[in-house]
N, C-alpha and C positions, 0 to 999 in steps of 0.2 A: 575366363569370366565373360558370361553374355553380354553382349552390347544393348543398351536401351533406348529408345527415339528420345527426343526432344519432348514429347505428348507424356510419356513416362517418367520420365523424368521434372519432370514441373508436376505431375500430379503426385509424386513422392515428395514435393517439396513443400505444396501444398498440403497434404496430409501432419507433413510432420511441423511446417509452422504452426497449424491448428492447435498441435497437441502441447507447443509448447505454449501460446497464448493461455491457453487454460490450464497448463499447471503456476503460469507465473500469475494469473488471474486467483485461483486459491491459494497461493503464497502470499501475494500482496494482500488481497481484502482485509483477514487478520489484522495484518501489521498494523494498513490505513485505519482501521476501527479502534485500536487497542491508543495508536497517537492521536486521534482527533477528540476533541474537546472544546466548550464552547468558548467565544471569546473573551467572553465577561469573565471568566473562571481563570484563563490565559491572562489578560491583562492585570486581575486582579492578584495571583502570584508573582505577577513580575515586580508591580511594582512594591509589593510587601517583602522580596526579595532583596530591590531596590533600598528600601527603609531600615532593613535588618542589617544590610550592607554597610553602608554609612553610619549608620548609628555604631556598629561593632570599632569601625576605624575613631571616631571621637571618642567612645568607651576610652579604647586605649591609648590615644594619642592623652585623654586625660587622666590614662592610671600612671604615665609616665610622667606629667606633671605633679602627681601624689605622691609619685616618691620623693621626687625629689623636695616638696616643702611637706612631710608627713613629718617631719619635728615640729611644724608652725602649725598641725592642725590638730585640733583638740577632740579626742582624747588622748593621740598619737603622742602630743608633746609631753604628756606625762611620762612616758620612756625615756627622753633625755632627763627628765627632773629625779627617776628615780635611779638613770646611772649615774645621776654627776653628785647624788644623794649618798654620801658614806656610807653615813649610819642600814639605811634600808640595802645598800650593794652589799657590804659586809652582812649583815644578815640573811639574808637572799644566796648570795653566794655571786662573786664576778664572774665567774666563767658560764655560770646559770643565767646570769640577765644580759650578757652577750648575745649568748645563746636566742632567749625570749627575743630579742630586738633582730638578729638575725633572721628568726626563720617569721616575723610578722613582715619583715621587707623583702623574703623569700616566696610566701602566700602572696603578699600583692605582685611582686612582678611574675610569677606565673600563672596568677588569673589574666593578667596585662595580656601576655603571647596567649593564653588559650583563647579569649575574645578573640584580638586579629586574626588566630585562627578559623574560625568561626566565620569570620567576615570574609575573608577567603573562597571560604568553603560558599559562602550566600552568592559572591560573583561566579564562581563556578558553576553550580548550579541553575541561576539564571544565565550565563548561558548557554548552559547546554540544554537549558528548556529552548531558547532560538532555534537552536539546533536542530531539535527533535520539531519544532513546531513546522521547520520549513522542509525538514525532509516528511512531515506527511503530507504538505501540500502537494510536492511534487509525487509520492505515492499516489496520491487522488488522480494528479494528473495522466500518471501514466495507465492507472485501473482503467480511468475513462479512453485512452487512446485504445487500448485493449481490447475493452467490448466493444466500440467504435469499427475496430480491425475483425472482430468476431462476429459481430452483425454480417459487415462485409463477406464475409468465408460461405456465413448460412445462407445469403441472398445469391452467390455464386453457384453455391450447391444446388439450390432447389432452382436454379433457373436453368441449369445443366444436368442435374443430377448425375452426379459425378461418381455415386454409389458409395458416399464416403460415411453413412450412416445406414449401410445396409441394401442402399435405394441401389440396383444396379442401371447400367445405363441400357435404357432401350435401343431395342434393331429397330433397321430402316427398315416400311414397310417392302417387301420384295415389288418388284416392277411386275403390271402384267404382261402375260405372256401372250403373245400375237398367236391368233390361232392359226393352225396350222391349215392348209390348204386339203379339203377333200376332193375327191372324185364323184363327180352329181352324175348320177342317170337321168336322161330323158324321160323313162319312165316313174321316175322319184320325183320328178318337178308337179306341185300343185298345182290345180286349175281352178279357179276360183269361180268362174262362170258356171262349170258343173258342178260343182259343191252347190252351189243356190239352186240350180235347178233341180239338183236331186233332192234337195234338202222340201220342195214345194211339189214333188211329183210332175214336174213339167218337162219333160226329158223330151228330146224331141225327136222324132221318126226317122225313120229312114223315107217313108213316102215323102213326108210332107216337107 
């Protein structure tokens, strides 16, 4: 296994937390959009939750007071009048107006449990609306940490350009190169005095 510097290794590290921010970035959004909601709509289930709640618990707390005085309540009471009534039981049949009076105190005490069931079910659900309300706040929060940290990554990039979007990193410009020493002739060296004079015809004699 090749050995890698410190410089490699951090820019592997870098690379690959990029990739995860922005898959947990299009994981989460979804989520955070699908649980956000406004508040007036939030607090307005809660408390209709609230309502349905309570009310289901009186419901039943007062279908269990109807049984117990549903002889005193009228038209209920007419059941005891027409079993303790001979003539109408013998007609009727005893075992059949048993029967009737059984399963009318059978239907009310299992509307009784299905209500509190119900009301059950209305606390549970409010809260697990909490639930869900506070885990998309913290969703939000951490989307926005996110792109916060993803900003960060682009602003490292382009200030380094790290090649991590294709951009490769540029070479230093090369140093120049100190020129190298010639060998000058005597006869190579210019004279600037004779270049003007040649240049004006004024060249001067050998007499003069």
């Amino acid at each position: 296994m090749a050995l890698t510097t410190l410089k490699d290794d951090l820019l592997q590290e870098f690379r690959d937390e990029r990739i995860m921010i922005n898959d947990q970035i299009e994981l989460l959004d979804p989520l955070a959009t699908s649980l956000r909601k406004p508040a007036a709509q939030r607090l307005l289930s809660s408390g209709t939750l609230i309502i349905s709640e309570i009310s289901c618990y009186i419901v039943s707390l007062g279908g269990l007071a109807f049984i117990g005085f549903m002889h005193m309540i009228y038209p209920f009471s007419l059941m005891g009048d027409l079993f303790y009534n001979p003539q109408i039981r013998n007609r009727v049949g005893n075992m059949d107006m048993i029967y009737f009076i059984l399963a009318v105190y059978g239907i009310t005490a299992v509307s009784v449990v299905l209500i509190f069931i119900i009301g059950r079910m209305a606390r549970e659900i409010r809260l697990k609306n909490d639930i869900l309300h506070v885990a998309g706040k913290d969703i939000k929060t951490i989307i926005g940490q996110h792109l916060e940290r993803k900003a960060a990554h682009e602003t490292i990039e382009q200030r380094h350009m790290l090649g991590l979007s294709g951009i490769s990193i540029p070479n230093p410009a090369p140093a120049m190169a100190t020129p190298s020493k010639q060998k000058v002739y005597v006869n190579e060296v210019m004279n600037p005095g004779y270049e003007h004079a040649l240049a004006y015809n004024v060249l001067p004699t050998s007499e003069g």
